[in-house]
LUMKOLKOL-430600 format. One record per residue (C-alpha): x, y, z; residue in one letter; residue number from 1. Coordinates in Angstrom, 1 decimal, decimal comma, always signed. Layout:
N
X:Y:Z:A:NUM;
...
This chain:
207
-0,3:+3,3:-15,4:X:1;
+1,5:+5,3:-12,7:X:2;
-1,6:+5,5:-9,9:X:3;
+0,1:+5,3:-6,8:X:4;
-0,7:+3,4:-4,6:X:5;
-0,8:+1,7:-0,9:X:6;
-0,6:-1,8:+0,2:X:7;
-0,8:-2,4:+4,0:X:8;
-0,7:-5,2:+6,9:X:9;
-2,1:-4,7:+10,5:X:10;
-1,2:-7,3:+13,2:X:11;
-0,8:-7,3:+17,0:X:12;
-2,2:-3,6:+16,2:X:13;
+0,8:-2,2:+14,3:X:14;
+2,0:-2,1:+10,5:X:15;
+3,9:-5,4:+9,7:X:16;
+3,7:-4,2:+5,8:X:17;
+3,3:-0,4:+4,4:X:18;
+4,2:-0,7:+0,8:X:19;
+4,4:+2,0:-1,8:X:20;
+3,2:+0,8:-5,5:X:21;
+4,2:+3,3:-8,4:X:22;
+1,2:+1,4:-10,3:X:23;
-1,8:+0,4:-11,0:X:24;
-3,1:+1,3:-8,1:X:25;
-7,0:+1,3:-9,1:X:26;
-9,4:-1,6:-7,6:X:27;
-8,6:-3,5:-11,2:X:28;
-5,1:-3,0:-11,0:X:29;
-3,5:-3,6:-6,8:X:30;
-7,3:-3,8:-5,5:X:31;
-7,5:-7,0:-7,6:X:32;
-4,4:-8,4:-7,0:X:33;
-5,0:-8,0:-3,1:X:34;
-8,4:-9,7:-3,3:X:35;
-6,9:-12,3:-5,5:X:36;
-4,2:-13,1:-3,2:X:37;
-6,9:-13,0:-0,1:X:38;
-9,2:-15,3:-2,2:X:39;
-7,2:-17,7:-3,6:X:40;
-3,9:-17,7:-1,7:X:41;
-3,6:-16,5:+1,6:X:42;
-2,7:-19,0:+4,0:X:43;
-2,7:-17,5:+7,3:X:44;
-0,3:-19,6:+9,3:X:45;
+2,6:-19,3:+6,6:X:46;
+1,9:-15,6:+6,7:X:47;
+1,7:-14,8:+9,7:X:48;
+5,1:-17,6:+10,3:X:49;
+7,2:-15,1:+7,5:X:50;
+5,8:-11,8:+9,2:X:51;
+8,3:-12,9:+12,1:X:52;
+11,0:-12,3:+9,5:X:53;
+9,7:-9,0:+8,6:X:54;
+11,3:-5,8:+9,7:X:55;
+12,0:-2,7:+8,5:X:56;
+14,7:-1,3:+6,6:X:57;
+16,5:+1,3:+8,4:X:58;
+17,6:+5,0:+6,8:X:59;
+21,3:+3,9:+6,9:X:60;
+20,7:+0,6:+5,1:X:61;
+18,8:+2,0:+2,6:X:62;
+21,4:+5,3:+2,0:X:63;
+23,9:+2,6:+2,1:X:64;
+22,5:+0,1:-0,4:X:65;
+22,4:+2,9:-2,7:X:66;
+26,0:+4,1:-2,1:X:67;
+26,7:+0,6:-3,0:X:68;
+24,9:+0,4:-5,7:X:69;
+26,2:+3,0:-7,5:X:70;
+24,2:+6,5:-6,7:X:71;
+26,6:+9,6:-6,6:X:72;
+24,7:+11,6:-3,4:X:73;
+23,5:+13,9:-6,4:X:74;
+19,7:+12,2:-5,3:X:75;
+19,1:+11,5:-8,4:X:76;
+19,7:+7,5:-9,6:X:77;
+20,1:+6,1:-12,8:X:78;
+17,5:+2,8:-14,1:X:79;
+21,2:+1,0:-13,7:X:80;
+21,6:+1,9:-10,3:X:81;
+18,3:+1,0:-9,2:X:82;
+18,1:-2,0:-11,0:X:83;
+21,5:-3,0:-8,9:X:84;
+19,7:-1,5:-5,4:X:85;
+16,8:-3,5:-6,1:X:86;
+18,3:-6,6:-5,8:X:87;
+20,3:-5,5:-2,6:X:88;
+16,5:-5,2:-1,6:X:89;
+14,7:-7,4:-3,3:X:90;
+11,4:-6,7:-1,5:X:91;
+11,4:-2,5:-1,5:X:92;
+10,7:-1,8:-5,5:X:93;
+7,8:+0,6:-5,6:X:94;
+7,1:-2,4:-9,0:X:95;
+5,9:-4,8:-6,7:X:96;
+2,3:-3,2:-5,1:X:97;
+0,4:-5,8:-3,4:X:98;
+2,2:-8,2:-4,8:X:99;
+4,5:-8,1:-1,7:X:100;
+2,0:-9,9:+0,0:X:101;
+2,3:-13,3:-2,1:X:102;
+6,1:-12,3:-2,2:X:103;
+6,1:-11,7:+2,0:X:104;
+4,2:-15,1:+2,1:X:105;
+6,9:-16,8:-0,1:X:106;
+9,4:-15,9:+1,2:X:107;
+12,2:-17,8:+3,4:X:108;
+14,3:-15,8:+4,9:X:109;
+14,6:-12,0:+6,6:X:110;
+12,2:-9,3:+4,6:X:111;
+13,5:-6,0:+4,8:X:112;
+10,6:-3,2:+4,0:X:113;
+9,9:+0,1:+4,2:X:114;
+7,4:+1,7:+6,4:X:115;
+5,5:+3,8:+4,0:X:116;
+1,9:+4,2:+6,0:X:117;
+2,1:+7,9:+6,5:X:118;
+1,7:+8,0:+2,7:X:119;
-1,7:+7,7:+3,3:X:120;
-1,6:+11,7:+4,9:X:121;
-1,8:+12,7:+0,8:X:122;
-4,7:+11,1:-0,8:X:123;
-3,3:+14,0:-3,8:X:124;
-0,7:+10,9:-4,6:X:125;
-2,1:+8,0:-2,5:X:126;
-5,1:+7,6:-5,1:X:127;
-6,2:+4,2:-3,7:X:128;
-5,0:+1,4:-0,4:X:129;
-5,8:-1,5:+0,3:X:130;
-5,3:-2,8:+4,3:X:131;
-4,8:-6,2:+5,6:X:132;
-6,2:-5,9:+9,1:X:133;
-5,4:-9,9:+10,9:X:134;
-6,3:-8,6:+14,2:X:135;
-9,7:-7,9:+13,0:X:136;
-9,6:-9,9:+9,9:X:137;
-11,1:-7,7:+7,5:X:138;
-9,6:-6,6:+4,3:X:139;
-10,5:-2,8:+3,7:X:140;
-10,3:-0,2:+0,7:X:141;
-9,4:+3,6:+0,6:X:142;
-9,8:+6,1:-2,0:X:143;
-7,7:+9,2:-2,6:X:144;
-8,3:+12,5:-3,9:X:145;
-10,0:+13,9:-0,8:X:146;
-10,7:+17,3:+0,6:X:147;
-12,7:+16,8:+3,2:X:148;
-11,5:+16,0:+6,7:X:149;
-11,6:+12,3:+7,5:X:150;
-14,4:+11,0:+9,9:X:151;
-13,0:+10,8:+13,5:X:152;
-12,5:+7,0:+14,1:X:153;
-11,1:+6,1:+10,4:X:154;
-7,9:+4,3:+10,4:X:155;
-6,1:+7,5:+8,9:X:156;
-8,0:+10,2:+10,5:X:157;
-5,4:+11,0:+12,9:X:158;
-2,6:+11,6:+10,4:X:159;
-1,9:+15,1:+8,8:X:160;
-3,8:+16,5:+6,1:X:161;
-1,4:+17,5:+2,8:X:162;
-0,3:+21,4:+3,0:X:163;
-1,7:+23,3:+0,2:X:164;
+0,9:+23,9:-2,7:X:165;
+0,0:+25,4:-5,8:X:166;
-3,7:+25,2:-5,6:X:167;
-6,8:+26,4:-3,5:X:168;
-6,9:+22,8:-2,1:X:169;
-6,1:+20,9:+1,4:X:170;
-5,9:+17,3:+0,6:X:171;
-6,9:+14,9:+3,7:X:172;
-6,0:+11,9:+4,4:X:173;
-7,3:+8,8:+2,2:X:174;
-10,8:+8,0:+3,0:X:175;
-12,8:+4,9:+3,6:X:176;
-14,8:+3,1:+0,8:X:177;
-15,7:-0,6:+1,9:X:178;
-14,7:-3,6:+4,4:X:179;
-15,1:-6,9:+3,7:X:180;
-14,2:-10,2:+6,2:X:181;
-11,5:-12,2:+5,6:X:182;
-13,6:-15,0:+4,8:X:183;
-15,8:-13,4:+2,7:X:184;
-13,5:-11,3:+0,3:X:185;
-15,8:-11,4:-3,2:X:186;
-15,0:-12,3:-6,6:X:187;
-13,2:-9,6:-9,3:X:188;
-16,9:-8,5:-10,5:X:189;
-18,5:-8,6:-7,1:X:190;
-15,1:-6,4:-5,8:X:191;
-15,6:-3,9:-8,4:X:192;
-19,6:-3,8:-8,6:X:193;
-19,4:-2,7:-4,5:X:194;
-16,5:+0,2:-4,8:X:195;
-18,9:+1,6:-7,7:X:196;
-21,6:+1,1:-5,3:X:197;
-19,8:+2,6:-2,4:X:198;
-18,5:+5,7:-4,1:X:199;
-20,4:+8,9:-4,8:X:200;
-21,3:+8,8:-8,4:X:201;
-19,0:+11,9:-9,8:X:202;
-15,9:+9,9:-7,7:X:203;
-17,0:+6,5:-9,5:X:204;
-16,7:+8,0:-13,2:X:205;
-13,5:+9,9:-12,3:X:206;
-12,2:+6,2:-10,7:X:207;
């Protein structure tokens, strides 16, 4: 199901990973597979070891890559030509959600990403994120679909609100729903019993 999606890494107080999921972006969908990966297979040295050979993918890498792969400049690529772009960069597919984090871990040699945080300015399109923060370790969960200005002090509340378009609507910044520590990320049930908790009731049967 296409729920977009954001799946992000704080440490040493900036974004080491900011990556866009097309997907499944609900808590039972990327929400899971984050807490899974928290849960049942973080290991925070060899994370924290392949976050070294994390860095971002530049503009001209990226424009590149698809040049090479195949796109005609038009802006618009065929499945073919991403297919061929995606394994140029194996770890940018908007497929992958917060499965990059298992992948990041895995991994053995440079990671190029994309810096995709500022997604979270549209909670029209970034309908749920889930944030990695190892200098506080907590693991923390944000809902989309907001129109109200974000508390002063959230993570996002300093970035841009969406422009209205075609409705009567100002979308804000993605909002807060819940924290947990690092060491005490719950189980599937638990996870999804405190979001429905932590969420107005109209929000939790529109979730």
């Amino acid at each position: 199901m296409g729920t977009r999606n954001l799946t992000a890494v704080i440490h040493e107080g900036k974004y080491v990973i900011a990556q866009y999921g097309q997907w499944d972006g609900y808590p039972e969908g990327q929400g899971n597979t984050a807490r899974k990966f928290l849960r049942e297979k973080f290991d925070r040295e060899r994370f924290l070891a392949a976050l070294k050979r994390v860095r971002w993918a530049t503009k001209e890498e990226i424009d590149a890559g698809y040049v090479k792969s195949g796109a005609d400049g038009s802006g618009f690529v065929t499945m073919d030509v991403v297919a061929r772009f995606d394994r140029l960069f194996p770890y940018l597919s908007r497929d992958h959600g917060a499965e990059i984090l298992e992948m990041v871990q895995e991994s053995s040699g440079e990671v190029l990403l994309r810096d995709d945080h500022g997604f979270a300015s549209d909670s029209l399109f970034c309908e749920w994120a889930y944030v990695i923060d190892l200098d506080k370790n907590t693991f923390e969960v944000y809902k989309g679909f907001n129109s109200a200005p974000v508390p002063a002090g959230e993570r996002f509340a300093d970035l841009p609100p969406r422009e209205k378009q075609t409705s009567d609507s100002t979308y804000y910044p993605i909002k807060h729903v819940l924290t947990y520590a690092l060491d005490a990320v719950p189980n599937n049930d638990e996870f999804l019993r405190d979001i429905r908790k932590a969420l107005p009731k109209e929000e939790d049967e529109a979730a």
